[in-house]
N, C-alpha and C positions, 0 to 999 in steps of 0.2 A: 246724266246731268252733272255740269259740275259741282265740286263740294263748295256748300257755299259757306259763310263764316259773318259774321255782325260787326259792324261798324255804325259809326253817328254822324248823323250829319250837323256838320259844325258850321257850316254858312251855306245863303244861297242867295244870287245876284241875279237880277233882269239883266241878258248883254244887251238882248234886242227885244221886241214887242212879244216875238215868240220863243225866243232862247234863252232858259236860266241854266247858271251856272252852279256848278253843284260840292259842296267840298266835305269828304269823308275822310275824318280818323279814325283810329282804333279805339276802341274798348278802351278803361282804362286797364293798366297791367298788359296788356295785348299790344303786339307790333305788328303791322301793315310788312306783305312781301314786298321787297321789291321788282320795282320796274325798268323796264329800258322801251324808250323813243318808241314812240307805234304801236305802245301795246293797247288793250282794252280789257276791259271789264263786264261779267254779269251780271245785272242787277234785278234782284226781283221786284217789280215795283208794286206799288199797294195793292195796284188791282189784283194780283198775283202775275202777270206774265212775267216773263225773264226775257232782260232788253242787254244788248249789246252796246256798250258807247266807250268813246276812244278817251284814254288818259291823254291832258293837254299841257299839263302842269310835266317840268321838267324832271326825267327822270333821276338827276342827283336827291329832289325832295325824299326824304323815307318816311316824314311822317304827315303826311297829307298823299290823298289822288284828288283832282278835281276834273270834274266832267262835264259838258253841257250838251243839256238836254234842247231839242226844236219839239216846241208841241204841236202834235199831227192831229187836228179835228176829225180828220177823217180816216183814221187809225183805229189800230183794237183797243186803245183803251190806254195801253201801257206807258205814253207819253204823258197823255193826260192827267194819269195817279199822280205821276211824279210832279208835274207842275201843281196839281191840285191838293194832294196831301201828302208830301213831304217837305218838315216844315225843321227848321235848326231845333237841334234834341233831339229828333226822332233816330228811330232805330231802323236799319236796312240790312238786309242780306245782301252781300256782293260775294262774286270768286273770286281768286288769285289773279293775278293778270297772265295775260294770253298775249304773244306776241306774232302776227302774222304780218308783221311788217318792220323786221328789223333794219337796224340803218347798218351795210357793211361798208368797210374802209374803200373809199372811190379818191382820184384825183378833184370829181368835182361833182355838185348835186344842182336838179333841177326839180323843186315843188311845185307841185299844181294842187290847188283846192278851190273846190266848186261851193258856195255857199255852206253846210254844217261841217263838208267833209274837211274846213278846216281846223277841227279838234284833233285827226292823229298825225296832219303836216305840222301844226304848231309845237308840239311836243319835239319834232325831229327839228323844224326849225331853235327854236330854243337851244336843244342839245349842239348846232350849230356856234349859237352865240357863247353860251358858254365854254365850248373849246377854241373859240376862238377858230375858226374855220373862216378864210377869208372867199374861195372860188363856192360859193353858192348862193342859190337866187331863188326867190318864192314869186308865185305869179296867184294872186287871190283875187275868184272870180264872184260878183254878188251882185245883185240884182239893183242894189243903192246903198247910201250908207248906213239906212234904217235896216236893212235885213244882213249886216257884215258884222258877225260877232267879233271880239277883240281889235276892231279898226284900229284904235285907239294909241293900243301898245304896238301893232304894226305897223303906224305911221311912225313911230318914236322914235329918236335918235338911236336906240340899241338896236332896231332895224331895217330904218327906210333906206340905208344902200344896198341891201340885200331885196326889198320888198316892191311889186309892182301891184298895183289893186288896179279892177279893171270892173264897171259897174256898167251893166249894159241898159241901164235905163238913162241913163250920160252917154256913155260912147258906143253906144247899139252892139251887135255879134261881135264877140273878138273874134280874130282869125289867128289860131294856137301855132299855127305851121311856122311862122317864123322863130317861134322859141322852138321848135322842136325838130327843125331840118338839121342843123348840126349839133351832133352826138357828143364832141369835142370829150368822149370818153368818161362822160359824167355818168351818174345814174339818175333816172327817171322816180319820182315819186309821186301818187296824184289819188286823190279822193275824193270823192261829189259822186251827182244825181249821174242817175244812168245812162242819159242822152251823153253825158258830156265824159264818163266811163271809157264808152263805145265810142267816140269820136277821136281821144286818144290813142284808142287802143290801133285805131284803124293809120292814125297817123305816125306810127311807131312802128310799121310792120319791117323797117330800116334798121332798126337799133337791135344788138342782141340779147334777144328774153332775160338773161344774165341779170341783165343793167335796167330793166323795167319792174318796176315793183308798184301795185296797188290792192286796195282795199275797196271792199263795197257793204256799206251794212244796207239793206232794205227791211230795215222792221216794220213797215207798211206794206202788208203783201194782199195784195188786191185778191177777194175771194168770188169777184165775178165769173158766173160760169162754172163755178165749182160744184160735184155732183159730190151724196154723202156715198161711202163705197166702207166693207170690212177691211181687217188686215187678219188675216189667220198667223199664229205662233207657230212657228216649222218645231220648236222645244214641246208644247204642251197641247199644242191644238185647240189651244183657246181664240177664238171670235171676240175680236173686236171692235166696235161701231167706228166709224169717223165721219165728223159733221161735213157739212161745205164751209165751216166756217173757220173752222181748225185744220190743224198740219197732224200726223201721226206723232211728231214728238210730242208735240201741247197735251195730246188724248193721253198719251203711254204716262207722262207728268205726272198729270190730273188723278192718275190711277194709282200714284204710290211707285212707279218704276221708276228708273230712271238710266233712261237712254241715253247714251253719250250725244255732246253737241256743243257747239260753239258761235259760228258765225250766225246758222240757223238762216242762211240765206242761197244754200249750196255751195259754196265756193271754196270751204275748206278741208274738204273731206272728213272730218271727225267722226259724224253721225255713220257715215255708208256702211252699210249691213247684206248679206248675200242675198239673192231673189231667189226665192226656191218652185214661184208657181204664180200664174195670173199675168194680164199686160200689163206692163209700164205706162205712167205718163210721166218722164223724164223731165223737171223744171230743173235741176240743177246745171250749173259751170264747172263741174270739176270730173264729171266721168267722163272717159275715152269712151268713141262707139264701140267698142272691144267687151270693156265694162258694164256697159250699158245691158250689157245680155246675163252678168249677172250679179249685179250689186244693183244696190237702190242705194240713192238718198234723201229719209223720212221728212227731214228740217222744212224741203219743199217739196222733193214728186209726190204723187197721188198714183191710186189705182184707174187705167182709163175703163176698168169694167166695174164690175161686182166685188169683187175681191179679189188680194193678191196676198202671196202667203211669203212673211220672210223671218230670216233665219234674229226675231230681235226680242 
């Protein structure tokens, strides 16, 4: 797990019905790491789980991160804490930041953000305006202007020639193909819900990987269907239960370990640990079928038997 470290929450703003905004300093005597464009943060939230959400606030700031939270009714819980009991004064454990999406030097940038997923495009947009970057263009997609966190300041003079909003309950399906048939040698940047993930990805099978960079957080991971299975320790030989409600990181946590991890959504590889025994049920994005024979990753795959025994 990562090492995590206390901070205070010093403000926090309704954007929208379901999204508040969240703003942690240090300790006093204590300085915050710094950040660059796309990074994010751990956070434990009251209930205890440990949530991932992207810094928005521009990475020059050193003594602020600010984050926004969307609260998920029908989540484990960990959105919920946070809208519900975290309140200015209080005290939170967060990590260092994490960066899996940094911004490399391009001729020119294309953003796409699907409704929350515009908290780690904001931060690169930002880092845009402030260097003064003229060949870049954001395309923010939201359902109206009641569920588009920072409309506000993205309509603003500091960004509406750069900024295109697109509400599909106004102007119904966008059709993304026209921003994204010519390459014109930019690099591709884009975050949101997973229908719209997987729609880009499909529409970029033209551009070279190089040049495509995304993120996906799913801290709502549906536990429909999910059977309870062991994990055996290939070190100790120790039996482990796991619910149907839980992932093996959450359980190994709970237990006082702490197993490496980050995105906790498969897609970063951090967590992956060798498979030493048992079937797979593979839910991650980031193992080759090569891999798949003998690594596991905890954050999401399951055992599809009884038990599987790995090296963690």
């Amino acid at each position: 797990m990562d090492d995590l470290f206390p901070v205070i929450v010093k403000r926090r703003d309704n954007l929208t019905d379901e999204i508040t905004r969240f703003e942690f300093v240090a300790e006093p005597g204590a300085q915050l790491p710094p950040f660059t464009a796309g990074a994010h943060i751990r956070v434990a939230t009251p209930s205890g789980h440990l949530r991932t959400y992207s810094l928005n606030n521009d990475e020059a700031e050193r003594d602020r991160y600010v984050i926004a939270v969307k609260r998920e009714d029908t989540g484990r819980g960990g959105s919920l804490s946070m809208h519900d009991g975290l309140r200015p004064g209080a005290r939170a454990d967060i990590s260092a930041p994490i960066n899996l999406l940094p911004v490399v030097p391009a001729p020119g940038y294309l953003l796409i953000a699907g409704g929350i997923g515009i908290t780690p495009i904001l931060s690169i947009a930002r880092k845009m305006r402030r260097e003064r970057h003229e060949n870049w263009r954001l395309l923010y997609l939201a359902k109206g202007p009641k569920e588009a966190a920072y409309l506000t300041e993205l309509l603003s003079e500091d960004f509406r020639n750069h900024v295109t909003v697109h509400f599909s309950d106004r102007d119904g399906r966008i059709d993304v193909w026209p921003h994204l048939e010519r390459q014109d040698k930019a690099h591709l940047y884009y975050c949101g819900p997973k229908g719209l993930m997987d729609h880009i990805y499909a529409l970029t099978v033209h551009w070279p990987r190089s040049r495509v960079h995304s993120e996906e957080f799913t801290n709502v991971v549906s536990t429909l269907g999910n059977q309870p299975f062991q994990v055996r320790r290939a070190s100790n030989g120790e039996i482990v239960d796991i619910p149907a409600d839980k992932s093996i990181v959450e359980v190994f946590r709970q237990k006082g370990y702490k197993p490496k991890s980050s995105c906790e959504t498969g897609t970063c590889r951090t967590c992956i640990v060798p498979m030493l025994g048992g079937e797979p049920d593979h839910r991650d994005l980031c193992l080759n079928e090569d891999e798949r024979n003998r690594y596991f990753a905890p954050c999401v795959s399951r055992a599809a038997g009884d038990m599987i025994t790995l090296d963690l």
